[in-house]
N, CA, C and O atoms as a MOPAC input file, in Angstrom:
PM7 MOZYME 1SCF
protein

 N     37.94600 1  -129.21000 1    23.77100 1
 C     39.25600 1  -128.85400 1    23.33700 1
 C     39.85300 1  -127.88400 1    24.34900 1
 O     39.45400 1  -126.77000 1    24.68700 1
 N     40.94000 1  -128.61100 1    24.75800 1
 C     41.70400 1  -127.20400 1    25.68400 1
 C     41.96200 1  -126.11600 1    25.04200 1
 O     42.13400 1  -126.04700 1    23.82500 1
 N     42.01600 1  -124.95600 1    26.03900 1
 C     43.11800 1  -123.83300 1    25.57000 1
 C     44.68500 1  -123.78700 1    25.52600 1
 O     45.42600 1  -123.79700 1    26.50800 1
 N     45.03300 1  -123.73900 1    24.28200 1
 C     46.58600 1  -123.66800 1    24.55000 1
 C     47.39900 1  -122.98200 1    24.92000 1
 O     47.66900 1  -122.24200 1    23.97400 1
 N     47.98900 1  -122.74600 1    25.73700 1
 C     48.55400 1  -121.44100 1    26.54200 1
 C     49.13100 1  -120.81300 1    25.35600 1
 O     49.70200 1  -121.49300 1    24.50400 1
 N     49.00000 1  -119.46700 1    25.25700 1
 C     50.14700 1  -118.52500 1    23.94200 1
 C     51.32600 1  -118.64900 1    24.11800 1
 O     51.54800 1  -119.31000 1    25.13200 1
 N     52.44700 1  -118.23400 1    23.46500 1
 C     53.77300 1  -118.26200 1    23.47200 1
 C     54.31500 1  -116.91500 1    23.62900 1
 O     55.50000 1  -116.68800 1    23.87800 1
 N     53.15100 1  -115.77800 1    23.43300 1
 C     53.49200 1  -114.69700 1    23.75800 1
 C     53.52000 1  -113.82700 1    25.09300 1
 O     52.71300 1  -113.98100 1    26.01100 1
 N     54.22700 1  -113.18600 1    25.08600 1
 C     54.37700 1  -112.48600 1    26.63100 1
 C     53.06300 1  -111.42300 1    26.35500 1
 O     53.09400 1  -110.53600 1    25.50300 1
 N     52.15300 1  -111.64200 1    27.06300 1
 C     51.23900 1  -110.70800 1    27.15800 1
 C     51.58800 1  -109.59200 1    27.79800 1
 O     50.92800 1  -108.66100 1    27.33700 1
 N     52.37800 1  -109.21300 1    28.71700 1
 C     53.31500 1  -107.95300 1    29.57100 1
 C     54.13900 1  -107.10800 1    28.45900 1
 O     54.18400 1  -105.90800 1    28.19100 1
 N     54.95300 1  -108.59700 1    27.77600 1
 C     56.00400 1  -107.74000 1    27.02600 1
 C     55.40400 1  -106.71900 1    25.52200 1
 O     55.79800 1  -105.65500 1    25.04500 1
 N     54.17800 1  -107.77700 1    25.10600 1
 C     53.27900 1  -106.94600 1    23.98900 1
 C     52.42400 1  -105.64400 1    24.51200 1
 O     52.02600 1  -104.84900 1    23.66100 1
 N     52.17700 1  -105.44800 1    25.71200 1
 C     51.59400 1  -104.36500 1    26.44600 1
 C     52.49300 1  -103.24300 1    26.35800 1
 O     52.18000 1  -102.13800 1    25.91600 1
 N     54.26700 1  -103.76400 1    27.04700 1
 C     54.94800 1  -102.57600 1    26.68400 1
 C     55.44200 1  -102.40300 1    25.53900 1
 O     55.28500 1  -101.18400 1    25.48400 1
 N     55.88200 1  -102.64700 1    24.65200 1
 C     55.71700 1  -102.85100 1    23.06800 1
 C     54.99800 1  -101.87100 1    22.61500 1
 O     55.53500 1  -100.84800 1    22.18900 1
 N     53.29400 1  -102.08400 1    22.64400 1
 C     52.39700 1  -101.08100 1    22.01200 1
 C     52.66300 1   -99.53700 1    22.87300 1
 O     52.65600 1   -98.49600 1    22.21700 1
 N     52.87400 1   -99.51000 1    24.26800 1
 C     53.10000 1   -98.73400 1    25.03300 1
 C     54.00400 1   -97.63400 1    24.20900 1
 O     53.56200 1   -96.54800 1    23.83200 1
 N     55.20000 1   -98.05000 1    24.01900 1
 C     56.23200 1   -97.77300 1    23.40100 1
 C     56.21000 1   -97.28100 1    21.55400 1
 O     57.13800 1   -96.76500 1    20.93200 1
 N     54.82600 1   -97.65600 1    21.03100 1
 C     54.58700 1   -97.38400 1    20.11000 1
 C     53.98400 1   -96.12500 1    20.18200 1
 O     54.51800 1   -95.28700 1    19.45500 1
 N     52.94900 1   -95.70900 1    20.89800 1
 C     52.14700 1   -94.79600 1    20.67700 1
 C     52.51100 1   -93.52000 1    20.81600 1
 O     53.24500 1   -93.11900 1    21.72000 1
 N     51.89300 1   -92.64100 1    19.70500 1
 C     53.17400 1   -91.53200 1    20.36000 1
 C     52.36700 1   -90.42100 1    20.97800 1
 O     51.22400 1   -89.96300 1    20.98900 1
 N     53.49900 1   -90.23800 1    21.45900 1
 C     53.67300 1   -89.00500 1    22.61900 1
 C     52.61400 1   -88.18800 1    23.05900 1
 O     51.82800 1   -87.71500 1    22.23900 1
 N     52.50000 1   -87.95200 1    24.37400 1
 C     51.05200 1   -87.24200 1    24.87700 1
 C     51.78900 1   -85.77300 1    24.53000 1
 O     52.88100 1   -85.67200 1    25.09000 1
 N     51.41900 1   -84.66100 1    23.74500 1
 C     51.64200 1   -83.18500 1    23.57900 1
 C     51.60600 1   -82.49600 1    25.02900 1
 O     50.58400 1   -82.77800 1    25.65400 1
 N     52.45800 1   -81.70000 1    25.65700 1
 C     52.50300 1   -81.33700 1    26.48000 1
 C     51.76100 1   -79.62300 1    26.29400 1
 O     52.15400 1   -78.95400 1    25.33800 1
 N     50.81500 1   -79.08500 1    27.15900 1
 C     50.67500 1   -77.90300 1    27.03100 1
 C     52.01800 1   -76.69200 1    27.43700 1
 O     52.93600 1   -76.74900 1    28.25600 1
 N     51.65900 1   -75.78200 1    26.57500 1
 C     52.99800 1   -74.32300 1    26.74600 1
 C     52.52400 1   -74.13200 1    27.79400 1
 O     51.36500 1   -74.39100 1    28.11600 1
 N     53.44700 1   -73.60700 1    28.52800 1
 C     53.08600 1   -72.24000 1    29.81100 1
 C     53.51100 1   -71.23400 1    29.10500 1
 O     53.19400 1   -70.15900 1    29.61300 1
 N     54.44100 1   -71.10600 1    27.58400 1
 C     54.27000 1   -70.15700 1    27.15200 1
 C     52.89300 1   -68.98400 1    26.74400 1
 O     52.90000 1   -67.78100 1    27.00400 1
 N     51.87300 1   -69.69200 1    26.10400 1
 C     50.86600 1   -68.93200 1    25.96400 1
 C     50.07900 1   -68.49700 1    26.85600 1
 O     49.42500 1   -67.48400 1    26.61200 1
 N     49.95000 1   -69.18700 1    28.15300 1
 C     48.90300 1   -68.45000 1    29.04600 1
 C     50.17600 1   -67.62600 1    30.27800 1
 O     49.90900 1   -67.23200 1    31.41300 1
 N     51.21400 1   -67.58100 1    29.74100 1
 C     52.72400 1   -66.09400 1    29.96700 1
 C     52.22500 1   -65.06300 1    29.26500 1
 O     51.75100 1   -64.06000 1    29.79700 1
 N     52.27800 1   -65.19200 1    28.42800 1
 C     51.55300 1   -64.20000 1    27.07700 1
 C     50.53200 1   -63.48800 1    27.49200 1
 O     50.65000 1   -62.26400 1    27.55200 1
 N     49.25500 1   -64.16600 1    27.88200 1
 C     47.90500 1   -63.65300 1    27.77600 1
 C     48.15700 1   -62.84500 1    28.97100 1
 O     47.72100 1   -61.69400 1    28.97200 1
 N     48.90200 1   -63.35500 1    30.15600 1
 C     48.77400 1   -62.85800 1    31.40900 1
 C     49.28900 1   -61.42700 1    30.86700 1
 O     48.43600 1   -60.54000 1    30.84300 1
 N     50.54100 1   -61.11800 1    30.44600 1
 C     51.33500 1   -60.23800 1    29.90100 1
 C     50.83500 1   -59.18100 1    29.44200 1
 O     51.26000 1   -58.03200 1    29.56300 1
 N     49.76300 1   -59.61800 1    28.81300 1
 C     48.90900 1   -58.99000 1    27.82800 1
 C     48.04600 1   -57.95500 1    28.60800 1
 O     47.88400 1   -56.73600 1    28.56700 1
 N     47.54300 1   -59.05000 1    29.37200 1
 C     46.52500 1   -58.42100 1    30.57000 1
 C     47.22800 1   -57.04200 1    31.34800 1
 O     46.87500 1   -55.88600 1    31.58200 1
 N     48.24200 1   -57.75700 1    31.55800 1
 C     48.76700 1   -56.88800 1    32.98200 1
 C     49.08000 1   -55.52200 1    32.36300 1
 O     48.71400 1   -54.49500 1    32.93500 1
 N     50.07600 1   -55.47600 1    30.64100 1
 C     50.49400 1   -54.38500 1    29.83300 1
 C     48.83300 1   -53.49300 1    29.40200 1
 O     48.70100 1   -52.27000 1    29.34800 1
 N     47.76900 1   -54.50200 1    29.15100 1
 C     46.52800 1   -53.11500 1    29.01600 1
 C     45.98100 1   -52.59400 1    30.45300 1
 O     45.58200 1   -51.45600 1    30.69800 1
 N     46.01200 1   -53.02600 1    30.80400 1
 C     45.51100 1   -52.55400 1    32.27300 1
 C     46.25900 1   -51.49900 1    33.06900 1
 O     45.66400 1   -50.65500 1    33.73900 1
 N     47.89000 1   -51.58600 1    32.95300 1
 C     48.60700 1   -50.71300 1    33.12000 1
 C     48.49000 1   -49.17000 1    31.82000 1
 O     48.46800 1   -48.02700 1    32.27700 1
 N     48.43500 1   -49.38000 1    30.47500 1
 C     48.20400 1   -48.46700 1    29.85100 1
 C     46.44400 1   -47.89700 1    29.97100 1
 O     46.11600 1   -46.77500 1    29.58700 1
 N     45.51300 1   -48.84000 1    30.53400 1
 C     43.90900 1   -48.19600 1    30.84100 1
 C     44.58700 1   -47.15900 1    31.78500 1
 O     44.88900 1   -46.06300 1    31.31200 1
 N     44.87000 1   -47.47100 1    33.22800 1
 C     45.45300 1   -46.75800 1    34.32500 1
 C     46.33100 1   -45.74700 1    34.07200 1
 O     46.33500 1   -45.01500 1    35.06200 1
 N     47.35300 1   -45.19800 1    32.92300 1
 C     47.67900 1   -44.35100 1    32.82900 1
 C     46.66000 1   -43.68900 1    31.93300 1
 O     46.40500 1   -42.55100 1    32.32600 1
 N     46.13600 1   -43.97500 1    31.07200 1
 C     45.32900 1   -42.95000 1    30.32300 1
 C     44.17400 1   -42.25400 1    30.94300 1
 O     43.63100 1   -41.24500 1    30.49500 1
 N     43.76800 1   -43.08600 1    32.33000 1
 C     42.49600 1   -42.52500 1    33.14900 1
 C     43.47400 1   -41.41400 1    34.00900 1
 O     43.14200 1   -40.23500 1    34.12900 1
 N     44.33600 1   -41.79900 1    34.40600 1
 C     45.20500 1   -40.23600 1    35.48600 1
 C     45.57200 1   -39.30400 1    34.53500 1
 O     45.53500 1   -38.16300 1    34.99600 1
 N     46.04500 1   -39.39000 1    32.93300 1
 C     46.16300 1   -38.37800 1    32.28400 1
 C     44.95300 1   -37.79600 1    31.48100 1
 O     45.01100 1   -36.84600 1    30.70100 1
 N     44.11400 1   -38.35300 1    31.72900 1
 C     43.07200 1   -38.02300 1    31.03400 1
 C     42.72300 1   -36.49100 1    31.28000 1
 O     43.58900 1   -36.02700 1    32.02200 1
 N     41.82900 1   -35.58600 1    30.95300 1
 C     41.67500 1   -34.29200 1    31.36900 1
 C     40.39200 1   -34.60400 1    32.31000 1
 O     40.16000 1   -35.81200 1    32.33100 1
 N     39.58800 1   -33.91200 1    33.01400 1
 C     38.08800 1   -34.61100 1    33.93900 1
 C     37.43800 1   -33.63000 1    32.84600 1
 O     37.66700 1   -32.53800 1    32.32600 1
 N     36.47300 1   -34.68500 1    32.80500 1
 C     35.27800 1   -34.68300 1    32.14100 1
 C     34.39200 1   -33.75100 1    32.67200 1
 O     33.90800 1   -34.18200 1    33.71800 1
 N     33.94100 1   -32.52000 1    32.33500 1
 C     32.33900 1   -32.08800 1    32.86300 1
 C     31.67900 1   -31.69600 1    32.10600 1
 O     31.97600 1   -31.39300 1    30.95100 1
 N     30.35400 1   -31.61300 1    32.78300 1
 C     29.08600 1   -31.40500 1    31.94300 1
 C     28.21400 1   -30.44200 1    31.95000 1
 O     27.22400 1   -30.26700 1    31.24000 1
 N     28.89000 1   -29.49000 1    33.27100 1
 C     28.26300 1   -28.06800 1    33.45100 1
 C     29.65400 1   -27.41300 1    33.57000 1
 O     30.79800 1   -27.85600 1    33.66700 1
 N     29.02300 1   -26.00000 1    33.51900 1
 C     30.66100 1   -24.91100 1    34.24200 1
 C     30.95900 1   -25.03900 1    35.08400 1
 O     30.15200 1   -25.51300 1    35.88400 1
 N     32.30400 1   -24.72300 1    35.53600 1
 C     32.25800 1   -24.89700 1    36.62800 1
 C     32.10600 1   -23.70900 1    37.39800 1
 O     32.20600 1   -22.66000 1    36.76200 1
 N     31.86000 1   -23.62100 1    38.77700 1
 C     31.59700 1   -22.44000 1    39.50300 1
 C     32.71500 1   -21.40700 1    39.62100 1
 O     33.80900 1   -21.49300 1    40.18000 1
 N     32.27400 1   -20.63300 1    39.09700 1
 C     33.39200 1   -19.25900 1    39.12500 1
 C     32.94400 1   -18.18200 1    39.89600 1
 O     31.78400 1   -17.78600 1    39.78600 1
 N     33.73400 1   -17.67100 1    40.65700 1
 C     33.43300 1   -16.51500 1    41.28900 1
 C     33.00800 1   -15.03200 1    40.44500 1
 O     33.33800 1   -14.51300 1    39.37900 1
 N     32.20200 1   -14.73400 1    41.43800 1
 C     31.21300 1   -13.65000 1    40.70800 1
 C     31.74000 1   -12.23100 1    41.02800 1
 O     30.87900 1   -11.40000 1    40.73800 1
 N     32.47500 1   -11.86800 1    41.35500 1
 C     33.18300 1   -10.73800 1    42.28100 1
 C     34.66800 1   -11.14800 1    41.68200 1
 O     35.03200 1   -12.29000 1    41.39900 1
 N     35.55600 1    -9.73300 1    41.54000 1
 C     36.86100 1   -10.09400 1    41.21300 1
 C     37.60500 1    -9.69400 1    42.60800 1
 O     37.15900 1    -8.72600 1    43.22400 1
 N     38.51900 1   -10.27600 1    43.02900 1
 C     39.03600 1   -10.27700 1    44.47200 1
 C     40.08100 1    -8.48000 1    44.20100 1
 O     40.75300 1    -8.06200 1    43.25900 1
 N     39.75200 1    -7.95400 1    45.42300 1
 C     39.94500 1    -6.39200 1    45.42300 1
 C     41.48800 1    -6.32300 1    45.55000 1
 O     42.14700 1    -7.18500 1    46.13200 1
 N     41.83300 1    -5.58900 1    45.15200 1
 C     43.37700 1    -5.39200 1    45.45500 1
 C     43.82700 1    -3.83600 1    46.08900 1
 O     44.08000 1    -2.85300 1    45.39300 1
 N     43.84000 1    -3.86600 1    46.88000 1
 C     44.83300 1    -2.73900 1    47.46300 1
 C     46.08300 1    -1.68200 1    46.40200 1
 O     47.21200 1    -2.03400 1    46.05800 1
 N     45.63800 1    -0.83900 1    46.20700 1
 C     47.34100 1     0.20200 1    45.32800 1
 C     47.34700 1     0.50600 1    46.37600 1
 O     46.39500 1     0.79400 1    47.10200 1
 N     48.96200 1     0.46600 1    46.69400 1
 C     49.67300 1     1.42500 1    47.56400 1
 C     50.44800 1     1.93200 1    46.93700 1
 O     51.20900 1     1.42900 1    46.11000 1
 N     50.31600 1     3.25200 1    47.34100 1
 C     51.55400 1     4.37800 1    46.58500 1
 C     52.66700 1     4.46600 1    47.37900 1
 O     53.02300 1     4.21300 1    48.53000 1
 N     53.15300 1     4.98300 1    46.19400 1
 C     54.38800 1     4.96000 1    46.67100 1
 C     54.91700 1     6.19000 1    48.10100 1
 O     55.77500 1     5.91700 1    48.94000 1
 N     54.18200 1     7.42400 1    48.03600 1
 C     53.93000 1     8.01200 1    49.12500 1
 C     53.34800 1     7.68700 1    50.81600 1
 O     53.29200 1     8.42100 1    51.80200 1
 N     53.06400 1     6.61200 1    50.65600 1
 C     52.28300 1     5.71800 1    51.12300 1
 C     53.17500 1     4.59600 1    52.34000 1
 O     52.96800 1     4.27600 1    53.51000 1
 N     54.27600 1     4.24100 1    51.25600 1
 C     55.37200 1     3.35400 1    51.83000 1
 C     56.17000 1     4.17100 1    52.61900 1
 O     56.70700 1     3.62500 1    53.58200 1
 N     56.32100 1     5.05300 1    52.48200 1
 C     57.59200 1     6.11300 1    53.49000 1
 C     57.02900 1     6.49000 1    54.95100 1
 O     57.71400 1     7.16200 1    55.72200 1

């Protein structure tokens, strides 16, 4: 028994279903705007809170042991 050729456009039923299926979802560039945003705004507030921060220590610090001498001059002194 032969094959009988179809009557259908095998091209035109290809674009047909083509035309049916729906739509590929496109990804946001909104959200990875965001995250970047995100990033860049904590990193900028880490960086100010480390320059205002007070410095940290864990011993005293070295202070002079001697109070620096000062000179009185009188007023008899100046003339």
């Amino acid at each position: 028994m032969a094959n009988a050729d179809s009557v259908l456009d095998h091209e035109a039923l290809a674009y047909a279903r083509a035309l049916l299926k729906p739509p590929l979802e496109k990804e946001s560039v909104l959200a990875a705007l965001a995250a970047a945003l995100f990033a860049a705004v904590s990193a900028l507030a880490f960086a100010v809170a480390m320059v205002m921060a007070p410095p940290v220590t864990t011993s005293r610090l070295a202070l002079e042991t001697e109070p620096t001498k000062t000179e009185v001059v009188s007023s008899s002194e100046n003339n």
